[in-house]
C-alpha positions in Angstrom: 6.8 7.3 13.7 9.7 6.2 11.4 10.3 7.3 8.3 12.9 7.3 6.1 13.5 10.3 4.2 15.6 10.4 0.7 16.7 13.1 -1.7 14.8 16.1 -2.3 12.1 17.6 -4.8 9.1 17.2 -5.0 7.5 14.8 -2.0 6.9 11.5 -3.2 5.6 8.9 -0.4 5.5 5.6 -0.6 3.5 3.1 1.9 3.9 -0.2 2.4 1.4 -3.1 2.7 0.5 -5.3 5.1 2.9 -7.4 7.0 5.6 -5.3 5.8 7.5 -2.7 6.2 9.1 0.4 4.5 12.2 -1.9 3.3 9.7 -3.3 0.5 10.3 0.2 -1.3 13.9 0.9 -0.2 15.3 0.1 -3.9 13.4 2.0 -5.6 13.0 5.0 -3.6 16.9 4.9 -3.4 16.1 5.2 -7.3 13.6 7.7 -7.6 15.3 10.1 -4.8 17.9 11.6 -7.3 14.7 13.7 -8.7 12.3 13.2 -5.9 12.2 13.8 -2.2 11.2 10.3 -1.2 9.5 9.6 2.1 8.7 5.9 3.2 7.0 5.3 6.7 6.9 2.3 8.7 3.0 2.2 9.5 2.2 1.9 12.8 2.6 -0.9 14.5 5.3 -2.0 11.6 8.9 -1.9 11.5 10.4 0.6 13.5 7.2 2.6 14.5 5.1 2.3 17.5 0.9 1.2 17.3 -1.8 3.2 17.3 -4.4 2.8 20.2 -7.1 0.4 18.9 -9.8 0.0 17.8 -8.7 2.1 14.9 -10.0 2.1 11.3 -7.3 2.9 8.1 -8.8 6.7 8.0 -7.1 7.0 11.8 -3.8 5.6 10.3 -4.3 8.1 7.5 -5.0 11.0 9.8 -1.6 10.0 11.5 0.8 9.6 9.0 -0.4 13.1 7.8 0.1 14.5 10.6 3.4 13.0 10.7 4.4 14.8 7.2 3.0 17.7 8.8 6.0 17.9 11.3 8.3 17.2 8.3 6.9 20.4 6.4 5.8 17.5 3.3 3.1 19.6 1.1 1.9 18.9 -2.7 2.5 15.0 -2.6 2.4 11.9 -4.8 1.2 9.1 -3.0 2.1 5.5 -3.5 0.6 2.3 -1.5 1.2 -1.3 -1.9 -2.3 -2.8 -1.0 -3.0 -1.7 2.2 -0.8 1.2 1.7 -3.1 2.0 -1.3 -6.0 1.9 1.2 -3.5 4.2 3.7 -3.2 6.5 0.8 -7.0 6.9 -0.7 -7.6 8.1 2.8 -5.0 10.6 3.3 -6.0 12.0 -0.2 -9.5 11.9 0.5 -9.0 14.1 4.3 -6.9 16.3 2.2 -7.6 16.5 -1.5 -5.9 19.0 -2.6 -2.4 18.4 -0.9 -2.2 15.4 -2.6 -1.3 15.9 -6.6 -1.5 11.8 -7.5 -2.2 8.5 -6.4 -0.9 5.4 -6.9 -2.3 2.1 -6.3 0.1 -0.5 -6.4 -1.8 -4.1 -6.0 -4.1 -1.8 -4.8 -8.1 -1.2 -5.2 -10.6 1.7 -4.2 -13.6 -1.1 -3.7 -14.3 -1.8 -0.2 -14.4 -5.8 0.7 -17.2 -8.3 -0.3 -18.6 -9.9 1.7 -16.9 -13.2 1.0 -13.7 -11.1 1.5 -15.5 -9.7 5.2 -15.5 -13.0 5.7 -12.1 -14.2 5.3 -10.7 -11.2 6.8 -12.7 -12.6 10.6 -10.9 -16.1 9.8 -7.8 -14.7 9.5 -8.3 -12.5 13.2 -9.8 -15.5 14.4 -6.6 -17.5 13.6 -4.0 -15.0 14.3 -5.6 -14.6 17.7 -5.4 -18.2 18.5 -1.8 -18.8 16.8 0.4 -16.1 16.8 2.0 -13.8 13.7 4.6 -16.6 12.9 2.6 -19.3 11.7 0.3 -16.9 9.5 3.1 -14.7 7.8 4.7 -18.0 7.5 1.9 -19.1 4.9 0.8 -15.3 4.0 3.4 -14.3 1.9 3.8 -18.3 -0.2 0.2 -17.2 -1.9 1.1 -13.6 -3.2 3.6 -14.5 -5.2 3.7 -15.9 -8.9 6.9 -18.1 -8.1 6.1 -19.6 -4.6 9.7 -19.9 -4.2 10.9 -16.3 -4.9 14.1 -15.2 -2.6 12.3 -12.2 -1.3 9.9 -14.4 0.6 12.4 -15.8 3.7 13.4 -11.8 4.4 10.0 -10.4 4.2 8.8 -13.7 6.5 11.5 -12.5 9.2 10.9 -9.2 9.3 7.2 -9.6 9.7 7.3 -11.9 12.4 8.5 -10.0 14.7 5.6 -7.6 14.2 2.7 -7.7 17.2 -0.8 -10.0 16.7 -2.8 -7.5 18.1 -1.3 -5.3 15.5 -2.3 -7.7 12.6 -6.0 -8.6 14.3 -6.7 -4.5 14.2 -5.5 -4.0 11.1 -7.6 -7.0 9.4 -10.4 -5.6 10.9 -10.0 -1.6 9.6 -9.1 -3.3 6.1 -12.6 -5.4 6.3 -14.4 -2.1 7.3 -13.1 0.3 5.2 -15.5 2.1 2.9 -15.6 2.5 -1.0 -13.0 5.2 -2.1 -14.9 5.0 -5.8 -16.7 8.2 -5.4 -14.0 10.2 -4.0 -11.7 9.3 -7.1 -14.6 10.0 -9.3 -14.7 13.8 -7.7 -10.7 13.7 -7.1 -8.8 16.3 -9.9 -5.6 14.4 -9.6 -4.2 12.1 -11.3 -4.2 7.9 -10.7 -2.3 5.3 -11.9 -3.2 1.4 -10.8 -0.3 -0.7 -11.2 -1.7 -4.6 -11.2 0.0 -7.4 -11.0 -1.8 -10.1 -14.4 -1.2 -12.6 -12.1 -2.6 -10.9 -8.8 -5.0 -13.5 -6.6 -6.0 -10.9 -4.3 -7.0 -8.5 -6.5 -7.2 -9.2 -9.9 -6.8 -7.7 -13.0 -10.1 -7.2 -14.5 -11.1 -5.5 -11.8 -9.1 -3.3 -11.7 -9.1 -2.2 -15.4 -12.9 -1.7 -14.6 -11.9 1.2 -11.8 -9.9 3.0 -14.3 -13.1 2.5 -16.7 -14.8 4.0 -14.7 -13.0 7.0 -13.6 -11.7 7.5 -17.2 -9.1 9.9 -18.8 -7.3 11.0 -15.1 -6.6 7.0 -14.6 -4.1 4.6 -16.1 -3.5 0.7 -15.5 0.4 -0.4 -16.0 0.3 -4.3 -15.9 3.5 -6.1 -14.3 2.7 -9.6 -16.8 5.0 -11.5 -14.5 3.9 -10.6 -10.9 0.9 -11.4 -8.5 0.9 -9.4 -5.5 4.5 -7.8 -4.7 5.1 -6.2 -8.1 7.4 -3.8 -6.0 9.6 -7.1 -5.6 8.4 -9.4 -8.1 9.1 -6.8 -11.1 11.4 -4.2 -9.5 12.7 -2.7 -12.4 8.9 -2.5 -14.4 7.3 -1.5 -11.1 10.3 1.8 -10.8 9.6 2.4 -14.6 5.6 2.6 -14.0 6.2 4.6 -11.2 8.9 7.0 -13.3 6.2 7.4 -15.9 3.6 8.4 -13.6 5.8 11.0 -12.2 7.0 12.4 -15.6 3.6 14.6 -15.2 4.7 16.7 -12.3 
């Protein structure tokens, strides 16, 4: 499994969504590793690091990547994950609580998938099965942005479409069937920071001001006004500063 490993400190990893890879975070982690030991993974399947065996569910990728730090001696971590590398991340905090210090959810949520969502989520298999990664990251990416035409779309489109179908189809499927992380974070004595993008499609803000609510003084909600989905490249700078803030506390 790749994983590109910056500067030293205390272990911060960050994990990337879907249809990307660990260049999304390369800016700021290059950033944050002057006072951090900054670890980003390719996921498997996604840039430089091989699949996992399917069927798999995201508590399997979890179970990996930790056992992928283990190798690298990584202990006490802060973890960040950009959508599905938020879902990466509840799971690796929630096999092993209390090696994880913090969580950060980066267009990110601890619900599990309505129903309507379930739904799309088979629609989206179905098509990638019948056409191919190219012609689905070639539309993905246009709706998760707030300015349809932002540069960053072209180089995350090319770098995802190289990335296997079956690759995508399993990892729709352990998105749509992950379970609700609510009642771990309610039990969880670390920390958690949500950072949302106002103008998020996928998963918007309310909702996730209604997480941190819930779980009450150990979460906080930093809101990128400008971004929808990709905050990390949408609002670099405001995303690093959010992050900085949230890292102030260990």
């Amino acid at each position: 499994m790749f994983i590109c490993d910056l500067g030293t400190g205390k272990p911060v990893v960050l994990l990337h969504g879907f249809c990307e890879t660990h260049r999304i975070w390369l800016n700021i982690a290059q950033r944050l590793s002057g006072s951090f030991r900054i670890l980003i993974p390719d996921l498997p399947g996604f840039g430089k690091s091989d699949p996992l065996t399917p069927p798999f569910s995201i508590d399997d990728v979890a179970t990996h990547v930790l056992k992928q730090l283990d190798l690298r001696k990584v202990e006490n971590m802060v973890l960040f994950g950009h959508s599905l590398g938020g879902y990466v991340a509840l799971a690796m905090a929630q096999l092993e609580p209390l090696r994880v210090s913090g969580i950060g959810l980066v267009h990110s949520t601890a619900l599990p998938d309505s129903e309507e969502r379930k739904m799309n989520r088979n629609r989206v298999a179905e098509f990638i099965g019948q056409h191919g990664t190219e012609p689905f990251v070639r539309s993905f990416f246009q709706n998760l942005f707030s300015d349809p035409g932002h540069m960053a779309q072209k180089e995350l489109t090319e770098q995802a479409i190289g990335i296997s179908p079956q690759t995508l189809i399993n990892y729709t499927y352990a998105m749509r069937d992950r379970p609700d992380r609510m009642p771990f974070l309610a039990s969880y004595n670390g920390k958690v920071i949500y950072i949302a993008g106002a103008k998020d499609p996928l998963i918007p803000l309310e909702l996730i001001q209604n997480q941190a609510v819930v779980l009450g003084a150990k979460a906080t909600v930093e809101v990128l006004a400008d971004a929808a989905h990709m905050g990390p490249v949408e609002q670099e700078k405001d995303t690093l500063i959010a992050i900085q803030k949230f890292l102030s506390h260990f």
